[in-house]
C-alpha positions as CSV (number, residue, x, y, z in Angstrom):
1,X,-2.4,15.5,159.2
2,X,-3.2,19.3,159.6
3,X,0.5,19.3,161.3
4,X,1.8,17.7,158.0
5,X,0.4,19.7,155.6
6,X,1.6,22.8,157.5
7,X,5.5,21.3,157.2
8,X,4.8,20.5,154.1
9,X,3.7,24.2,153.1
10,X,6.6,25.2,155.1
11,X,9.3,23.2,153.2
12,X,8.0,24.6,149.9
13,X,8.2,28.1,150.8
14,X,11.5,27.6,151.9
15,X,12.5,25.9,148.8
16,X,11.5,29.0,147.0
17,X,13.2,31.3,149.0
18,X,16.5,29.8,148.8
19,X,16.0,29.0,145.2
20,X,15.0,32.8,145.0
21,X,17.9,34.3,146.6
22,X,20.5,31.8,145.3
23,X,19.6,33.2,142.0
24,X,19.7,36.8,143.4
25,X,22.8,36.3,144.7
26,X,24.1,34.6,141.3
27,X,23.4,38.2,139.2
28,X,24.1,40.1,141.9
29,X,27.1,40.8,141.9
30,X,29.2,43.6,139.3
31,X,30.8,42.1,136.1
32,X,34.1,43.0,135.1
33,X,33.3,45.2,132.1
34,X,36.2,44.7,129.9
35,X,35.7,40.6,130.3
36,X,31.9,40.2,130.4
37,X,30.4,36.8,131.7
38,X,27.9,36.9,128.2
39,X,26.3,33.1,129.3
40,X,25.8,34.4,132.9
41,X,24.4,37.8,131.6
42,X,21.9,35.8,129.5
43,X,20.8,34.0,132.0
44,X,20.1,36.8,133.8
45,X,18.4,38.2,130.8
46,X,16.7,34.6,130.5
47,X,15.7,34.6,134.3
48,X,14.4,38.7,133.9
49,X,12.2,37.5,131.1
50,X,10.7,34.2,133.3
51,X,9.8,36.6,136.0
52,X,7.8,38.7,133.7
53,X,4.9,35.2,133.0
54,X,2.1,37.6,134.4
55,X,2.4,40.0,131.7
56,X,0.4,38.5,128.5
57,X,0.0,41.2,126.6
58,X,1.2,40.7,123.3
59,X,3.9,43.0,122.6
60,X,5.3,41.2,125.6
61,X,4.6,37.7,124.5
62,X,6.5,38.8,120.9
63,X,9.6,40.4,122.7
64,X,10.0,37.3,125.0
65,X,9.8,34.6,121.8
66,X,12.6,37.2,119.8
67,X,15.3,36.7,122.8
68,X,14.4,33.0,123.1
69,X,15.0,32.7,119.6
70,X,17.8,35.0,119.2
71,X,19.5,32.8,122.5
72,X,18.8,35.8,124.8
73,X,21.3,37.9,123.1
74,X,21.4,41.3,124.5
75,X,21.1,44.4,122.2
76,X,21.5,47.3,124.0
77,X,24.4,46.6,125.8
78,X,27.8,47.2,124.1
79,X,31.1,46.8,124.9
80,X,33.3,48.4,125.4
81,X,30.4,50.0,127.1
82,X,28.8,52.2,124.5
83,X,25.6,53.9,125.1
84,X,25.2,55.2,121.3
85,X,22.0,53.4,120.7
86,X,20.8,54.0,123.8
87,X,21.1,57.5,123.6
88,X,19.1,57.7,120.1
89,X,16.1,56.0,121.7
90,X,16.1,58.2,124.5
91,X,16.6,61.3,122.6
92,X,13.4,60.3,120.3
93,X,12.0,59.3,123.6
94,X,12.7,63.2,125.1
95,X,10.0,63.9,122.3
96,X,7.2,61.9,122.6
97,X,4.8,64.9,123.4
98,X,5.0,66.0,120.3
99,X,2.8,62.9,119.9
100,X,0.1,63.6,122.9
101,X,2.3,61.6,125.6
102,X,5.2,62.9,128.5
103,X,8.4,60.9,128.5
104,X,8.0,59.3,131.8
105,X,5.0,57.2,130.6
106,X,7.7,55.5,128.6
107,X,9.9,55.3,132.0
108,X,12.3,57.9,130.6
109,X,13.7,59.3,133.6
110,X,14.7,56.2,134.8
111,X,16.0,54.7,131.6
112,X,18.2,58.1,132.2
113,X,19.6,56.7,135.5
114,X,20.3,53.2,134.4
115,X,22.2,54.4,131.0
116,X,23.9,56.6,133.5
117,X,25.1,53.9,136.0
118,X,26.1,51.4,132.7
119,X,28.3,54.4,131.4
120,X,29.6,54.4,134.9
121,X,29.8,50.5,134.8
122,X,27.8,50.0,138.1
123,X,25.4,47.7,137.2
124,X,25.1,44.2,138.2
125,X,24.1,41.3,136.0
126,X,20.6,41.5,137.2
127,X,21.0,45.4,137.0
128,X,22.2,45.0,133.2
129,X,19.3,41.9,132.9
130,X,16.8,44.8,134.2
131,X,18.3,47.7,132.3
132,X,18.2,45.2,128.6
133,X,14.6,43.9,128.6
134,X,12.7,47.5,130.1
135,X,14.8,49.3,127.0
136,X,13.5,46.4,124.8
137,X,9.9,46.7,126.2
138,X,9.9,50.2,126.1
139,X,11.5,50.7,122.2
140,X,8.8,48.0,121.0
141,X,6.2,49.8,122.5
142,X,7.1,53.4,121.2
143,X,7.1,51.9,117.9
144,X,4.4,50.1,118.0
145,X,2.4,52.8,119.5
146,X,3.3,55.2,116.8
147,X,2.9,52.6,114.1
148,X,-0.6,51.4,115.2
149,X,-1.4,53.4,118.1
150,X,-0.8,53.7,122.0
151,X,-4.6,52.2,122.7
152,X,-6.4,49.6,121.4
153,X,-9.6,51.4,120.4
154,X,-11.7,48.2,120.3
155,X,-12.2,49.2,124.7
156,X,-14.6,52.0,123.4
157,X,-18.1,51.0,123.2
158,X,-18.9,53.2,120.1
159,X,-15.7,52.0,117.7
160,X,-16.0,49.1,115.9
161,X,-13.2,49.3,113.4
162,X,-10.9,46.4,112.8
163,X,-7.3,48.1,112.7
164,X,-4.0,46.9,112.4
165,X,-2.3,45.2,115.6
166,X,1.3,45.0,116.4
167,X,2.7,41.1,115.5
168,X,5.6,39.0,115.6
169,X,7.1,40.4,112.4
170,X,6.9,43.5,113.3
171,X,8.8,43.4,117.0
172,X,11.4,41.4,114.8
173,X,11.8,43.8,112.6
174,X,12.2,46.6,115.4
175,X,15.2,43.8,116.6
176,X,16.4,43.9,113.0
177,X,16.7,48.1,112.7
178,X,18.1,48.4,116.0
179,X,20.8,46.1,114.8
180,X,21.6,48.0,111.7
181,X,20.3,51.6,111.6
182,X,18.5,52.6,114.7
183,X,18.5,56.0,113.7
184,X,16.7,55.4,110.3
185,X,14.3,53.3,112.0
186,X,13.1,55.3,114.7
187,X,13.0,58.5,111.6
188,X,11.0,56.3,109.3
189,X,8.0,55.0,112.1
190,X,7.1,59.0,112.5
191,X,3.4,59.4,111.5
192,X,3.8,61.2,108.3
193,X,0.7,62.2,106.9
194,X,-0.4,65.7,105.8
195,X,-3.1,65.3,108.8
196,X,-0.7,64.0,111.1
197,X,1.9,66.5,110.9
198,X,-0.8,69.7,110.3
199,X,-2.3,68.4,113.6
200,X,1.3,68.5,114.9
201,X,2.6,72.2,114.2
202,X,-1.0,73.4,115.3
203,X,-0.4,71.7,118.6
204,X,3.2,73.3,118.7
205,X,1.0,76.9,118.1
206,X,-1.0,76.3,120.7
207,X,1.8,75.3,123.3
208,X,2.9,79.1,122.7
209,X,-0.3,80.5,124.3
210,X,-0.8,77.7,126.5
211,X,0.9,80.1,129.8
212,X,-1.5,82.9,128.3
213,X,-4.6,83.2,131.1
214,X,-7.6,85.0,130.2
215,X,-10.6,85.6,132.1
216,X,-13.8,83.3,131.4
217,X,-16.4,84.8,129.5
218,X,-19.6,85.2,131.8
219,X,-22.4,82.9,130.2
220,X,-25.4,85.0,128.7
221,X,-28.8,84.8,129.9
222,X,-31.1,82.3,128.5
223,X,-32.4,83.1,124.7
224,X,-30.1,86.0,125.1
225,X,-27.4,87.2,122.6
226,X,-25.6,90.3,121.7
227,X,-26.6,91.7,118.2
228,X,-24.2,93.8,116.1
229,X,-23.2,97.4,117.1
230,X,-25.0,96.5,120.4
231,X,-23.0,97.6,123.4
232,X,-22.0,95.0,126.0
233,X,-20.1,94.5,129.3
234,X,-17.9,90.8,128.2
235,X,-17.1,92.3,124.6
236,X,-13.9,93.4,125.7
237,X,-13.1,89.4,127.2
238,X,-13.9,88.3,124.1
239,X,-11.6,90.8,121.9
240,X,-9.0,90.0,124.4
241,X,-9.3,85.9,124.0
242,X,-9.0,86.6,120.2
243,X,-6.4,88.5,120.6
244,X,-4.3,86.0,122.2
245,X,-4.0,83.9,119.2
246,X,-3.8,86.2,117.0
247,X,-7.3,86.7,115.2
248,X,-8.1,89.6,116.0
249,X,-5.1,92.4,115.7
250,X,-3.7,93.4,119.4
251,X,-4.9,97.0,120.7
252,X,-4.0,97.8,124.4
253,X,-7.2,100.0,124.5
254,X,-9.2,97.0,123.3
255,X,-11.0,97.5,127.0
256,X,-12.5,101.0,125.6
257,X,-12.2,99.9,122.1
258,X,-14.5,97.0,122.1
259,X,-17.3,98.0,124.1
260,X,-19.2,97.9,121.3
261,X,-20.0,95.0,118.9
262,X,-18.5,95.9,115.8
263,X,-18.3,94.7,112.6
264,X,-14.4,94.6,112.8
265,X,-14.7,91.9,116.2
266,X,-17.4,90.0,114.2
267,X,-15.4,89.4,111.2
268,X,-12.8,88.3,113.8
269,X,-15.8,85.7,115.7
270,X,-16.5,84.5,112.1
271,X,-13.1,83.3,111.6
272,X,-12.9,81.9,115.2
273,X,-16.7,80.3,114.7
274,X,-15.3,78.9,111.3
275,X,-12.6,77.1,112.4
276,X,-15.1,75.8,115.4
277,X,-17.8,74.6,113.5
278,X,-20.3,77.2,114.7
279,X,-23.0,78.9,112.9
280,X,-21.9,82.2,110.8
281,X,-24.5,84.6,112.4
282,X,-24.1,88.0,113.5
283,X,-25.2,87.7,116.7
284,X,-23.2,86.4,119.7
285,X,-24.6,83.4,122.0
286,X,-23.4,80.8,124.4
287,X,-22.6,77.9,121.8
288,X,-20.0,80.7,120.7
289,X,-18.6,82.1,124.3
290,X,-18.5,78.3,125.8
291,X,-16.4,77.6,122.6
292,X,-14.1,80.7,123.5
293,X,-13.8,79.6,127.1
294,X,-11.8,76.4,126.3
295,X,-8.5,76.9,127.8
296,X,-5.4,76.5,125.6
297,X,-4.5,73.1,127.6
298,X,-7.9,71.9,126.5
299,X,-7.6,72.6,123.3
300,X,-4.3,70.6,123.2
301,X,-5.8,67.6,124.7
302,X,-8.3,67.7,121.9
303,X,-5.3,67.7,119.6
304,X,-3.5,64.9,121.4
305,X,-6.3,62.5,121.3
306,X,-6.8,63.1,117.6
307,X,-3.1,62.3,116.8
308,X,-3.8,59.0,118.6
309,X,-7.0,58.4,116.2
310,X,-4.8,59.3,113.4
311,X,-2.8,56.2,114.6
312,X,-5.3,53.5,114.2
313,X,-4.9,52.1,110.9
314,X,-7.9,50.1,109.4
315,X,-7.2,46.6,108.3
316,X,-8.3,47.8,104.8
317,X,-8.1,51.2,102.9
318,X,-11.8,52.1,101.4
319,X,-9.8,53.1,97.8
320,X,-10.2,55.3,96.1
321,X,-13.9,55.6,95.4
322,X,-15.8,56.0,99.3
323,X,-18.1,58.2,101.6
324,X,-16.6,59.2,105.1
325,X,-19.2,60.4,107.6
326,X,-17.1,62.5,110.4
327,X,-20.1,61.9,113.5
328,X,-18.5,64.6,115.5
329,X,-17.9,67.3,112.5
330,X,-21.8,65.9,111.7
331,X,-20.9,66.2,108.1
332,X,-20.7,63.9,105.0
333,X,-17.7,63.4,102.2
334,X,-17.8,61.6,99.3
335,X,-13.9,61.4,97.9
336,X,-12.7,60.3,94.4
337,X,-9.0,60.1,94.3
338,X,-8.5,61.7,97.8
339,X,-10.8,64.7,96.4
340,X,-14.0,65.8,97.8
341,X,-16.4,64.8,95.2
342,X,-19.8,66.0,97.2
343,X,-19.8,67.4,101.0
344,X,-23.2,67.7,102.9
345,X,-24.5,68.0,106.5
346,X,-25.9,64.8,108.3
347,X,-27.9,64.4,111.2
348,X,-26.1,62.3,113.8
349,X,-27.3,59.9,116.7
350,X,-28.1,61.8,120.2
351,X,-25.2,60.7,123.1
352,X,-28.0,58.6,124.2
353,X,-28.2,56.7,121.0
354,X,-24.4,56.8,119.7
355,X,-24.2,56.3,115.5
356,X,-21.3,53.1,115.8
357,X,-18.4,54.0,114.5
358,X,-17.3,51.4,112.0
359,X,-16.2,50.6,108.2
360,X,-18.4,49.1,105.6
361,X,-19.9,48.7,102.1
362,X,-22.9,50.3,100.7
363,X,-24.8,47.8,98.4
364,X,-28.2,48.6,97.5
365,X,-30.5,52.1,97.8
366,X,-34.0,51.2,98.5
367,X,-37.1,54.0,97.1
368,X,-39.9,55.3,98.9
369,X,-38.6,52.9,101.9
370,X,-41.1,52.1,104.7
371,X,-39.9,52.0,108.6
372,X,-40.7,49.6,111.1
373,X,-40.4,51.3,114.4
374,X,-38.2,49.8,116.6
375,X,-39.8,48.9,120.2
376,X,-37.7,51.1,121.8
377,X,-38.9,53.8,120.1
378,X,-42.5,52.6,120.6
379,X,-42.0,52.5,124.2
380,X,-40.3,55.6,124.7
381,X,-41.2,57.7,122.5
382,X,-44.6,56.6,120.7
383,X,-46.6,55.1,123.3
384,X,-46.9,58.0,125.5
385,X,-47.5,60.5,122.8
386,X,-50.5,57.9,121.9
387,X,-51.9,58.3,125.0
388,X,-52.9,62.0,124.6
389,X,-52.7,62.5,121.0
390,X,-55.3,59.8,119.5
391,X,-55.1,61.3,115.5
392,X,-50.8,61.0,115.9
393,X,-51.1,57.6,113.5
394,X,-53.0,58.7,110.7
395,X,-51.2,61.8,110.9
396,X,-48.0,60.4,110.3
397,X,-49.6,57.5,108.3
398,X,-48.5,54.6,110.6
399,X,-49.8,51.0,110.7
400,X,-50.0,49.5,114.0
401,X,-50.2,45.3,113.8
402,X,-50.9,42.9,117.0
403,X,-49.7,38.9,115.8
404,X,-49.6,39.8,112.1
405,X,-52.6,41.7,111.9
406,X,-53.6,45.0,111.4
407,X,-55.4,46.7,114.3
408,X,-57.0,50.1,114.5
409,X,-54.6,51.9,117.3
410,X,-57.5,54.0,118.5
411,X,-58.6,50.2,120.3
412,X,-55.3,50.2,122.3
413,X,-54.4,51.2,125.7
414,X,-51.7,53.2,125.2
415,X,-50.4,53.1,128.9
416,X,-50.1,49.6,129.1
417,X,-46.8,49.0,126.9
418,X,-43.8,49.2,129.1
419,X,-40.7,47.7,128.7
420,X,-41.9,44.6,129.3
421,X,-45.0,44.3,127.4
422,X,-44.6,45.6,123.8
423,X,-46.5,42.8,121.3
424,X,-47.4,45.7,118.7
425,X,-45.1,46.3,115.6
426,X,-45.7,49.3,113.6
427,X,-44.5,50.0,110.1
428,X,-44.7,53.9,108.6
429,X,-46.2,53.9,105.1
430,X,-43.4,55.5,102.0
431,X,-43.6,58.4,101.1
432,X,-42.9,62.4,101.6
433,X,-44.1,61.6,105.2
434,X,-41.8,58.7,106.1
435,X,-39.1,59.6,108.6
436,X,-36.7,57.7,106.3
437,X,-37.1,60.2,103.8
438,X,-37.4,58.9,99.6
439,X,-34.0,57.5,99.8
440,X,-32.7,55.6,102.0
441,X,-28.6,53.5,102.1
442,X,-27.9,50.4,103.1
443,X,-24.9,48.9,104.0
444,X,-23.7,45.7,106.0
445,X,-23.9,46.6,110.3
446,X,-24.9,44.6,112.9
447,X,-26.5,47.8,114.5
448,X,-29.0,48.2,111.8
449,X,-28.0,51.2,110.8
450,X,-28.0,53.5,107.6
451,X,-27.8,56.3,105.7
452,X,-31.3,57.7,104.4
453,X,-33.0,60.5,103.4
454,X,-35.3,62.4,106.1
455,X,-38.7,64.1,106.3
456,X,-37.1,66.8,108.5
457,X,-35.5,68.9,106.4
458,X,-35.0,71.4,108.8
459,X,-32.6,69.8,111.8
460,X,-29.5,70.8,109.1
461,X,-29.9,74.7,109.5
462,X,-29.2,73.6,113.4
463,X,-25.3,73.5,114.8
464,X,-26.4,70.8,117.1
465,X,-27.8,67.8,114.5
466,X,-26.5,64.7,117.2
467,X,-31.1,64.4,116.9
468,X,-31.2,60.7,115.4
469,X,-31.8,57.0,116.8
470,X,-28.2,56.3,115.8
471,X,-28.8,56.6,111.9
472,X,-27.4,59.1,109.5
473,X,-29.6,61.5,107.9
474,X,-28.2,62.8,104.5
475,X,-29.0,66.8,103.5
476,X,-28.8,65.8,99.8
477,X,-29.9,61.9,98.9
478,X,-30.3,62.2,95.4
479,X,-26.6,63.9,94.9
480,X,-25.6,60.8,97.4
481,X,-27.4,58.4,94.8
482,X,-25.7,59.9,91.9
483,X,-22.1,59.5,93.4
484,X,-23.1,55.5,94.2
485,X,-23.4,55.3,90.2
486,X,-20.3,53.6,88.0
487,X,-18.0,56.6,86.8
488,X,-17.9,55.7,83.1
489,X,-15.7,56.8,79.8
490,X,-17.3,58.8,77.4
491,X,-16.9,55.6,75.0
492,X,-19.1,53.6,77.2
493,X,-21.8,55.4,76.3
494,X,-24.9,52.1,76.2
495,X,-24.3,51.6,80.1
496,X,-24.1,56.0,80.4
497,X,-27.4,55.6,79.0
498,X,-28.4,53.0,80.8
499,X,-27.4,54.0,84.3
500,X,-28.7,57.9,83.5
501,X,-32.4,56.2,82.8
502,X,-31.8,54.4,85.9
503,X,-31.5,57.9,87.8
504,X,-34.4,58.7,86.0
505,X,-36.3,55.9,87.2
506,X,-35.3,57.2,90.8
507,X,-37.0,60.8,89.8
508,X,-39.7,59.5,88.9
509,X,-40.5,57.4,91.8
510,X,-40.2,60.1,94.1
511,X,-41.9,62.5,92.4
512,X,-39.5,64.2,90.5
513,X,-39.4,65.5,86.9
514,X,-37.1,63.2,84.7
515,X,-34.3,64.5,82.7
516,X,-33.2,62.0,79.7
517,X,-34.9,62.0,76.2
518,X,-35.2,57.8,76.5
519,X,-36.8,58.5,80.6
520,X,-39.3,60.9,78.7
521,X,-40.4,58.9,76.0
522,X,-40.8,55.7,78.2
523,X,-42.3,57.9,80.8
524,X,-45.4,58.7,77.9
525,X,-45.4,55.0,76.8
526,X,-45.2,52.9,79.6
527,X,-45.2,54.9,83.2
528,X,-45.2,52.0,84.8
529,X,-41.8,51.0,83.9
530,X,-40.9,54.1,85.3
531,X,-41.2,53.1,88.8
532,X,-38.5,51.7,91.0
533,X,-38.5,50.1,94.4
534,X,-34.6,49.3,94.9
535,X,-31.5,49.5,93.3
536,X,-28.5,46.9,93.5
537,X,-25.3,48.7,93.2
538,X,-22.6,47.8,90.1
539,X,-20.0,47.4,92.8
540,X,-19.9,48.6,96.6
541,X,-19.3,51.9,98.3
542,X,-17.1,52.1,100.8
543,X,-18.0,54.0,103.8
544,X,-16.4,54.8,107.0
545,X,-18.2,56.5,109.9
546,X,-15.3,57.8,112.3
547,X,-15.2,60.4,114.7
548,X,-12.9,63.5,114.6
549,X,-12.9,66.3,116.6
550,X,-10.0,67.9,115.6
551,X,-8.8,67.5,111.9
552,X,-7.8,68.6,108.4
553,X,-10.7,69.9,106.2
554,X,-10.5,69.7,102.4
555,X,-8.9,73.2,102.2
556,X,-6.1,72.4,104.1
557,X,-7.1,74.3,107.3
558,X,-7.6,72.9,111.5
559,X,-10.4,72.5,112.5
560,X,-12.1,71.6,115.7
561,X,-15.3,70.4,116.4
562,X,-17.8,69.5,120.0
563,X,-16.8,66.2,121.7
564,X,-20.4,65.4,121.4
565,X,-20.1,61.6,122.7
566,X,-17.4,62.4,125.6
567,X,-14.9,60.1,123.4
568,X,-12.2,62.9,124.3
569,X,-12.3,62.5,127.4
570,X,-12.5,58.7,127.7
571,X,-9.4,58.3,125.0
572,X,-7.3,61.3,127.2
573,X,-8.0,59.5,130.2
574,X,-6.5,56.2,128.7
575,X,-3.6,57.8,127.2
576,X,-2.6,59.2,130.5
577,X,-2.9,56.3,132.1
578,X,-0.1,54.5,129.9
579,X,3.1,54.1,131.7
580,X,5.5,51.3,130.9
581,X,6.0,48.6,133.7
């Protein structure tokens, strides 16, 4: 039986291998150009597309059901031999760093050889089979990649955005314009945006300095920093990095001249510190001499990543009316009609405890909010601080509940609570105390996330605010609360007045003085009615939470920020890794 089986095995193989190279030897062999075999060159193109079952991605899957559809009719093959069209994909092809990628990820070398060996009219059938589908699979995915990006960001842990996918209709109408006006086609799928293309030229500025070397800037001592018109030993490095891109003016004697910290190289710092999201001081420290130490190739990475980000397209625009949280800039804008409306500084979630990066709808505000620890935070963070500090619960006016009910924590053995023994849930009383601030945002996440207000007013003098759980702390709530409200005629003035004793309300409950005649009047009759515990929206706010570290600010101007989470690095390393099969 074993002996069977084994001819058996035997017999099959050999089946394949005959039927294998009987096909092989059926393409393999060189047409005669000016009378082309077309049914034997589609089924070469046929057999080509077969072999490739074990790719399922679906770009693939889409180009595969066009030729079957279209009777695996070849496109890029012309005769007389013509390598017109061809030559315009390869030339747009030649150009692709311009958007963050090297032309032989897209197989552009050898697409070189092939169109080469056509013009010479050496390729066989399965040479021409070969030479048809890679072009096809390669053109699709240019476009598509430029149209909707080269990565699918969903393969990030932090990003969950629904953005636009490449489909069916759109590989068949890359079919369509390379039957009809490649040119035009491949013209129109550029990225055109203002961000797009300012990203763009500053990468092109960049590539001028990117032979330039300079020698790293020694790190300072700890707490140390060099004050104005204090004399130091790397002052002259860090005139001569400034120079190089033009910042500060070029002077050969700049060794001599800038020995000295003067007020001429800190205006120049200023600018550089501007443009890097630093703190405007006059004092120099490490934050600003790591920043100076980026190499010019670094700094383009950063630029290519953010032109792929630029790429992803959410499924739906946030209109005209919405609040965009920028996690790496850590800053908050509100836009009306693509205009900055209100700007602020947010606290951001440590690397530890990523804010998700996602688009949603703000729907309610809730006043004088309460917090409910989370257990991680209880077992982390609270629990051993219990252990030594007995008064930290009334100090920070916590409630601490076993089953329901509330205990006094002072009964509690604080070292006892680990990971897998947490019963206790603890909820921190409203308030000017509360770590969610007076104000506090919600919106529809499955991270329980938000925006709110904080207690800790003074994380958003810091550079480095990545301090929170994962939430977004807002520098100015109320402002945030006003922006939330309807924007109303003049002629609509009942709901004006209306929605301004509403704000009112929202002063008074958290302690602040009310503004309206009708809020001051119903304030003296009835200062109950005053008092407001939550507030359903008229209509949704959009808000999107992304992640830029190199972008477009409101005043037209680059700028580039820390790659707090590591997402640089992680996107880079999948963009490199593309390369067409």
């Amino acid at each position: 039986m074993k002996h069977l089986n084994f001819f058996l095995s035997l017999i099959i193989l050999l089946s394949v291998s005959i039927e294998s190279n009987a096909q092989f030897h059926l393409y393999d062999s060189l047409p005669d150009y000016q009378n082309l075999n077309v049914s034997k060159l589609q089924s070469a193109i046929k057999s080509e597309l077969t072999a490739m079952n074990d790719i399922s991605d679906s770009r693939t899957t889409f180009i595969k059901q066009w030729y079957e559809s279209n009777h695996f009719q070849f496109v890029w093959i012309e005769l007389p031999v013509n390598t017109n069209k061809i030559d315009t994909l390869l030339n747009f092809i030649s150009n692709v760093e311009a958007h963050g990628l090297k032309p032989d990820q897209l197989n552009y070398s050898l697409l070189c050889k092939l169109r080469n060996e056509l013009k010479n009219e050496k390729l066989t059938y399965l040479q021409l089979a070969k030479l048809e589908t890679k072009i096809s699979n390669i053109y699709v995915q240019y476009c598509s990649g430029l149209k909707y990006g080269f990565i699918n960001p969903g393969i990030f842990e932090a990003y969950h955005k629904s953005i636009q996918q490449v489909d069916s209709g759109f590989v068949n109408s890359c079919f369509e314009a390379q039957n009809t006006n490649l040119l035009y086609f491949l013209s129109r799928i550029q990225p055109k945006s203002k961000s797009y293309l300012s990203l763009q030229a500053e990468k092109d500025n960049y590539r001028r300095f990117v032979d330039s070397t300079f020698r790293q800037i020694p790190l300072l001592k700890e707490k140390e920093t060099i004050k104005l018109n204090e004399k130091h030993p790397i002052l002259p490095l860090i005139a001569r990095r400034l120079m190089i891109t033009g910042v500060l003016r070029y002077d050969p004697t700049y060794r001599t001249t800038y020995q000295t910290f003067t007020p001429k190289l800190l205006h120049a710092l200023n600018v550089f510190r501007i443009k890097t999201g630093l703190m405007i001081d006059q004092e120099i420290g490490n934050s600003t001499i790591n920043a100076l130490n980026m190499t010019f190739a670094e700094t383009i990475n950063k630029i290519d990543v953010n032109l792929e980000r630029l790429r992803w397209v959410p499924l739906s625009s946030p209109g005209k009316k919405y609040i965009r949280v920028n996690v790496a800039d850590m800053t908050l804008n509100a836009y009306k009609n693509d205009t900055v409306a209100l700007n602020m500084r947010v606290c951001v979630g440590r690397p530890k405890n990523m804010t998700p990066l996602l688009q949603s709808k703000i729907f309610e505000l809730v006043i004088n909010p309460t917090w409910t620890v989370p257990s991680s935070i209880i077992i982390k963070e609270i629990a051993p601080i219990a252990r030594k500090d007995k008064s930290y619960f009334e100090r920070n006016h916590i409630r601490v509940y076993l089953q329901g009910v509330e205990i006094d924590p002072s009964t509690v053995d604080w070292s006892k609570v680990t990971l897998n023994h947490q019963p206790y849930k603890m909820v921190q009383d409203s308030g000017s105390a509360n770590s969610l601030g007076r104000i506090k945002f919600n919106f529809q996440n499955a991270f329980s996330v938000y925006l709110h207000d904080t207690n800790s007013k003074n994380a958003f003098k810091h550079h480095d605010r990545a301090v929170s759980h994962g939430c977004v702390r807002v520098e100015k709530p109320l402002e945030l609360l006003n922006f939330c409200f309807p924007d109303l005629k003049p002629e609509f003035k009942t709901q004006i007045e209306k929605n301004e004793l509403l704000k009112d309300k929202v002063r008074n409950s958290i302690d602040l003085k009310v503004i309206s005649k009708t809020g001051k009047a119903l304030l003296k009759s009835n200062p109950n009615s005053m008092k407001i515990k939550k507030l359903e929206l008229i209509g949704t706010i959009p808000i999107v939470i992304d992640y830029e570290t190199c972008f477009l600010n409101s005043r037209g101007k680059i700028q580039f920020r820390d790659d707090i989470y590591k997402l640089d690095s992680l996107l880079k390393k999948q963009l490199v890794g593309i390369h067409q099969l």
